[in-house]
N, C-alpha and C positions, 0 to 999 in steps of 0.2 A: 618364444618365451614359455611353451607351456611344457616343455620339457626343464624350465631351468627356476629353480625357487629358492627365494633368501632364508638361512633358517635362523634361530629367534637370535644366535649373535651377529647375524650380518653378513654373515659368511655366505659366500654364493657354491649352492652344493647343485649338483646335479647327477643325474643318472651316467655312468661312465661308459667309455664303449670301449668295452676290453674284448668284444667276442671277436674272435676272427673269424676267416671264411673257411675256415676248418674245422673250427667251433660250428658253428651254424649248420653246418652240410652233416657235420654228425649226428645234432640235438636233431633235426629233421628227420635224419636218417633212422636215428634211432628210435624217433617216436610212428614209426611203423612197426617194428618188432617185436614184440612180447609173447605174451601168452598165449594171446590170437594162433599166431604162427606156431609156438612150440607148444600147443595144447591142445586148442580148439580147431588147428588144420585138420587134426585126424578125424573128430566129428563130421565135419563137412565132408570130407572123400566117403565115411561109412553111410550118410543118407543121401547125397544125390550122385555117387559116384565119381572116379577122378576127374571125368571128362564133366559134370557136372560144377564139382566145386570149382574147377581150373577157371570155369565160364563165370559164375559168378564173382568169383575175386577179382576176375581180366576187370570184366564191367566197371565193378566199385573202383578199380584201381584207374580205369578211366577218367571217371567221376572226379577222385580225386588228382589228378592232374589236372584237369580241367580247375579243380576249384585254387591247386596253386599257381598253378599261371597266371589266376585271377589275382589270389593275393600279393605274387609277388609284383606285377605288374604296380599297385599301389602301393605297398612294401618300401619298392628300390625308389621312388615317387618321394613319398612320404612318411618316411619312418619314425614309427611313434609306436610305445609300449602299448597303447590303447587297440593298436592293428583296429581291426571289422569296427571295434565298440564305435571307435574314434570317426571310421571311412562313414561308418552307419548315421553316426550324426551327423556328420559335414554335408554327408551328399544325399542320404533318404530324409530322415526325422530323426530329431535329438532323443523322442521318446524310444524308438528304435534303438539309436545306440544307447541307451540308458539300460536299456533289457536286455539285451546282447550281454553289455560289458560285467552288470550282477549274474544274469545265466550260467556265463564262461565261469567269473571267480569261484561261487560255488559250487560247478561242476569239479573245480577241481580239490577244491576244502576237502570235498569228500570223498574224492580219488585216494587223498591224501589217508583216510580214515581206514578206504577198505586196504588201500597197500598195507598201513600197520598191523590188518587184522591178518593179511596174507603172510608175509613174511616171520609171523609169530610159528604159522602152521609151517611153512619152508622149513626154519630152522629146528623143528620137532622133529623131522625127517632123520636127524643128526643124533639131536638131542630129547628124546619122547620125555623125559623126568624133568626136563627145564622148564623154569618158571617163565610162562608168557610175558610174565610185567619185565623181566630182563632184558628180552629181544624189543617188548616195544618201546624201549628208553632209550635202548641203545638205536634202535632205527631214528628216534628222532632229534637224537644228538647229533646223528651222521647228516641227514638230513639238512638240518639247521645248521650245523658249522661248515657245511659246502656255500650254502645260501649265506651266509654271514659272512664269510672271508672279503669275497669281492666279487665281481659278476665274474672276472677273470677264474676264479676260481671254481666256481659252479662250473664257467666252459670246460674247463681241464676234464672235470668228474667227469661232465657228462662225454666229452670225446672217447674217456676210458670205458664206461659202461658202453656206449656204442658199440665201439672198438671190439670190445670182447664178443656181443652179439653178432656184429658183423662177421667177425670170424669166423663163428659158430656154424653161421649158416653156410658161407662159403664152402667151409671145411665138408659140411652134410653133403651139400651139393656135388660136390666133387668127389667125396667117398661114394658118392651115393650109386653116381652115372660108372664109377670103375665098376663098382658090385654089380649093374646093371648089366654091362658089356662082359661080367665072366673074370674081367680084372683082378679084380679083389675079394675076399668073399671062399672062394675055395668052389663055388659051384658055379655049373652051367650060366651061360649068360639069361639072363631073365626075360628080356627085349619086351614085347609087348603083350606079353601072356596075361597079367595080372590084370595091365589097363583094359582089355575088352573082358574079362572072366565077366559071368551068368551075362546080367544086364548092366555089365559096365560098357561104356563110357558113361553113359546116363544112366540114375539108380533113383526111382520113386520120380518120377513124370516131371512135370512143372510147377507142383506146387512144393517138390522136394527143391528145383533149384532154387524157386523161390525165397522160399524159407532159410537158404545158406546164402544167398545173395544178403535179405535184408540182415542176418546176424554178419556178414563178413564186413560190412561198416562200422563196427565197434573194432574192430581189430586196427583199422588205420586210424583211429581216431586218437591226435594229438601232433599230428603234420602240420595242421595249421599252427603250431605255435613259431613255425619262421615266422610269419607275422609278429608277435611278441616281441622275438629276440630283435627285432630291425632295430629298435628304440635303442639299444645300447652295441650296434655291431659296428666294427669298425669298416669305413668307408661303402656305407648301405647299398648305395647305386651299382658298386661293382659286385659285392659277394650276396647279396640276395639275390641277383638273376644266378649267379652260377650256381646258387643250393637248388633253386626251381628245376634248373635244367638237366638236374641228375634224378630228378624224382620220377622220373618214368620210368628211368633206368634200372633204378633199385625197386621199383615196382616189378618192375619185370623177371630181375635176377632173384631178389629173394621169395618173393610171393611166388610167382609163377612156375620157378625152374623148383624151387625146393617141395609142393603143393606135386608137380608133377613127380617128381622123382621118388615122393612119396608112393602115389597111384601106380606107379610100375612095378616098385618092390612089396608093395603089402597091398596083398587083394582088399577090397572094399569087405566085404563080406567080413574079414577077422573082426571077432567080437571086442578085440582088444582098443581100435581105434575111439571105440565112442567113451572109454573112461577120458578121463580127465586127472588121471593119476599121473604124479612124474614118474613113473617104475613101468607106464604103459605107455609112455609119449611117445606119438612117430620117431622123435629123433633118437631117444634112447631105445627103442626097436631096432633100430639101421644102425646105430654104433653097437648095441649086445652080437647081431648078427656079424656084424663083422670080426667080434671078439674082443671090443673094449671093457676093460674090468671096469667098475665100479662103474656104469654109463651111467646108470640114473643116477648115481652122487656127482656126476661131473653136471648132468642136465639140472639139478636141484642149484648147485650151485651158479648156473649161466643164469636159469630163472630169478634168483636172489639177486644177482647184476640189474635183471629187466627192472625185478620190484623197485632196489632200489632209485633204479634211472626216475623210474616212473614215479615216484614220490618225491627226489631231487628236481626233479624239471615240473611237475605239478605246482611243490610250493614256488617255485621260480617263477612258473606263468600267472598265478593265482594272485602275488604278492605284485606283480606287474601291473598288472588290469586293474588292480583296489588302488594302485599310487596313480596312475591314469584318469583314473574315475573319480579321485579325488581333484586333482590338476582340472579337470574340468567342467569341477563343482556338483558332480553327480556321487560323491561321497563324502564323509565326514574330513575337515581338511586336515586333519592328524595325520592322515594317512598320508600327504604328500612329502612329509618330512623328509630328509633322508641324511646317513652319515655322510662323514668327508668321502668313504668310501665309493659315496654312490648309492649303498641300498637302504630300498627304504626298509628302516627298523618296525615299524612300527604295523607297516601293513603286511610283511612277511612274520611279527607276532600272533597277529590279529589271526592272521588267515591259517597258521599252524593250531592257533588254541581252538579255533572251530573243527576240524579236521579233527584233533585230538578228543573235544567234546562229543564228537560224532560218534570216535570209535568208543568212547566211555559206556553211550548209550546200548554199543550193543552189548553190555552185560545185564541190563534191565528189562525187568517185563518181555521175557526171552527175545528180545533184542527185535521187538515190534518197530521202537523209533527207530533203531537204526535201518532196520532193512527199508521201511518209509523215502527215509532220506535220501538212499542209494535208489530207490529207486523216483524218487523226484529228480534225479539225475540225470538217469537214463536217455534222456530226450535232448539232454543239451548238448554235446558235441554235435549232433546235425543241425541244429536251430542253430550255430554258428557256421558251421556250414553254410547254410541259406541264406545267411547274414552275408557270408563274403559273396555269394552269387550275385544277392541282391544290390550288393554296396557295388561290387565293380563295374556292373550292369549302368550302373548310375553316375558312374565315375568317367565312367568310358564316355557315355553321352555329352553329361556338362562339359570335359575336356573337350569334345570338341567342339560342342553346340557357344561356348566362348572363345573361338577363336583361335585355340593354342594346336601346335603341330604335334601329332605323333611322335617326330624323329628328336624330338624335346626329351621323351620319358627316356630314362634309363633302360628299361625294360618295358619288351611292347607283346601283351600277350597275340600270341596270332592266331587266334580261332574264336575272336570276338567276331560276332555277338552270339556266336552258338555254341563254343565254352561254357560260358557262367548260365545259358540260355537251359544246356543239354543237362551241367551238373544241378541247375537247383528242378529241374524236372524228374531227374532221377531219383536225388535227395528226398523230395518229398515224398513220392512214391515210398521211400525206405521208411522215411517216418511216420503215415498214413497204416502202411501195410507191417505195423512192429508186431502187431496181434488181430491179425485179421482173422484167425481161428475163431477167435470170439464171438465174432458174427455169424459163421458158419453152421452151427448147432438149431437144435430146435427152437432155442432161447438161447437170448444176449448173453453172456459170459461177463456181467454188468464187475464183477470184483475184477477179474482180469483186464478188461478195459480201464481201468481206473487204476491199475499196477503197472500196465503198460503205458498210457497216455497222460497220468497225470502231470509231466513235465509241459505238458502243453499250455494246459487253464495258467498255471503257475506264471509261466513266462507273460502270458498276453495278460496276466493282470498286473507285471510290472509294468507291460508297456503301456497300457491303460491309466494306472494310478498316476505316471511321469504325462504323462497328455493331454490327461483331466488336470490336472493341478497346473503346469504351464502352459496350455492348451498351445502345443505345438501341433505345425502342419509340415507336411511334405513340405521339402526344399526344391524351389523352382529351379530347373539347370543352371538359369544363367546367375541364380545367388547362391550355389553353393562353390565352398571355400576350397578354392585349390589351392591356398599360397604353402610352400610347404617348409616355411622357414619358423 
């Protein structure tokens, strides 16, 4: 029942399951690619070198398979928009899932905020004379009438914005290796000149991979929202194992092969990799060289696809988690409302007007709160990370410490207990080590510590405030709730 709620005329409205498993395997998909990959690759090959950067993305991209195995394993189980918030409760402490499930939602409010503030600069690329408030009305019209239609609808979006990134990368990939072997390109084959050039494969010791390992987890971060979608995907048991099962894959082919393919055509050394401009992107480098016109208007524009994914599939996860959190009494119960449609109106309002509030802020007091904000952020996609490490870790126990068979789950992660074991050890490591320069100096780096870390105090006085006040305790195996009806 706690997916299914009467609304004030009696009507029995519930959350629809329109996703399909093509839906799913996209939004998933898709929520690897962005800017990480077609901006911030190049940075990482310029300071630790390709063989460097290659090492640290492998790693994370470990990590995170490890941590969807986890999820999905309770996912295809128990599918509920709440995912971690929900497992957090059931199976660690309620106050746990309490801070998780606000963490997650306003991680993403303000995703929402900084997309708005991105895509204003995107479309100036185009248009330098156009007026900001334009593009950001129009973004949250587009936004909102994806998320408004029906969830079927949102799936569509987001398969197409995938869809288009997927390609993208494919395409680089495969241009990339003819250019390399002399194919394409008009010159000499390239083979492995660039990758070993000065001090390449590794550039700037261990604390250069360092430093590109912990920033290469914000690139993957928004994979966990299979989780999310499970609540409304059609037939959960069977197309949540099969999204899991490709995330390795596409870990492999777009991170890996396009990150290297980079490292072989563009020495480390070019001073051009560490901008952050799309007219200086790896990818638009590799397509100029080969002789596509207009490469950086085609790359501005695939990036505008990411922005928009990434703000379409934010308020979608964000508006999820606040009608979940409502359902099980951990938010105001407005929010669990929902139309005949399915969504909930009311907590995809709520959760756009903060987002919107957000980016308001950064016009004030030279956008002090907002950077604030964005950076009370910073910390939560890994703090739910740790949330699914810790939940499945816990999951996996009580299943079997009560009796119930493995061959029962739909899907059976198979590297438990050293899966959720290995990813929330490395996790932390990432979130311990976001600004460990700080420490390093003659003195504490006390503002930076507090720019980088304050996402931490923030969360553990949710989960404080919810444990003090209903003084909950850890859930002993044999009483937390498996039933998953």
């Amino acid at each position: 029942m706690s997916e299914i709620k009467i609304d004030q005329l009696g009507n029995k409205n519930e959350l629809k399951r329109g996703l399909k498993s093509r839906h799913v395997t996209m939004i998933s998909l898709g929520g690897t690619i962005g800017t990480g990959l077609f901006l911030a690759s190049g940075g990482a090959i310029a300071q630790a070198g390709p063989g460097g950067a290659l090492l640290a993305y492998a790693l994370i991209g470990v990590m995170v398979y490890f941590l969807m195995t986890s999820l999905g394993e309770m996912a295809a189980y128990m599918p509920t928009s709440g995912s971690f918030s929900t497992y957090a409760t059931k199976f660690v402490d309620p106050a746990l899932g309490f801070a998780l499930g606000w963490n997650y939602w306003y991680n993403w409010a303000i995703t929402i905020a900084a997309e708005i503030a991105a895509v204003s600069l995107i479309m100036k690329y185009w248009f330098p004379d156009s007026s900001s408030i334009v593009w950001t009305l129009l973004f949250i019209a587009v936004v909102l009438t994806f998320n408004l239609l029906s969830v079927k609808a949102f799936g569509e979006a987001e398969y197409w914005f995938a869809m288009i990134k997927v390609a993208t990368v494919i395409v680089f990939i495969i241009v990339s290796f003819l250019m390399i072997f002399g194919i394409l390109g008009g010159n000499d084959p390239v083979g492995f000149t660039n990758f070993f050039a000065g001090d390449a494969p590794f550039n700037g010791g261990f604390l250069a991979l360092f430093g590109i390992f912990l920033a290469a987890g914000f690139s993957f971060q928004g994979t966990e929202m299979l989780g999310v979608t499970a609540g409304e995907t059609d037939d959960p048991g069977k197309n949540i194992p099969k999204a899991v099962k490709s995330v390795f894959w596409r870990i492999l082919l777009f991170y890996i092969f396009a990150i290297g393919a980079i490292g072989l055509l563009i020495p480390y050394t070019d001073s051009r990799l560490l901008s952050e401009d799309i007219a200086t992107s790896p990818f638009t480098l590799v397509f100029e060289n080969l002789g596509v016109a207009f490469a950086a208007s085609v790359m501005n524009a695939i990036i505008l696809t990411a922005m928009l994914s990434a703000g379409n599939s934010g308020l979608y996860a964000a508006s999820r988690m606040l009608y979940q959190l409502a359902v099980d009494g951990k938010a105001p119960k407005l929010f669990m409302k929902v139309t005949t449609r399915g969504i909930p109106m009311y907590a995809l309002l709520a959760t756009l007007a903060v987002g919107s509030l957000a980016f308001l802020a950064s016009f004030f007091g030279d956008g002090v709160v907002y950077i604030w904000l964005l950076n009370a952020s910073g910390m939560s996609g890994f703090i739910a990370w740790l949330g699914i490490a810790i939940s499945h870790y816990r999951f996996r126990r009580a299943y079997v410490a009560q009796g119930k068979s493995l061959s029962d789950l739909p899907y059976v992660s198979k590297f438990f207990p050293f899966g959720p074991l290995f990813a929330f050890a490395l996790c932390m490591i990432v979130v311990l080590g976001q600004n460990y320069m700080a420490f390093m100096g003659g003195t504490i780096d006390w503002y930076g510590v507090v720019v980088s870390y304050i996402g931490l105090p923030l969360f553990a006085s949710l989960w404080i405030f919810y444990k003090v006040k209903h003084k909950t305790k850890i859930v002993p195996l044999m009483d937390c709730d498996l039933s998953n009806k």
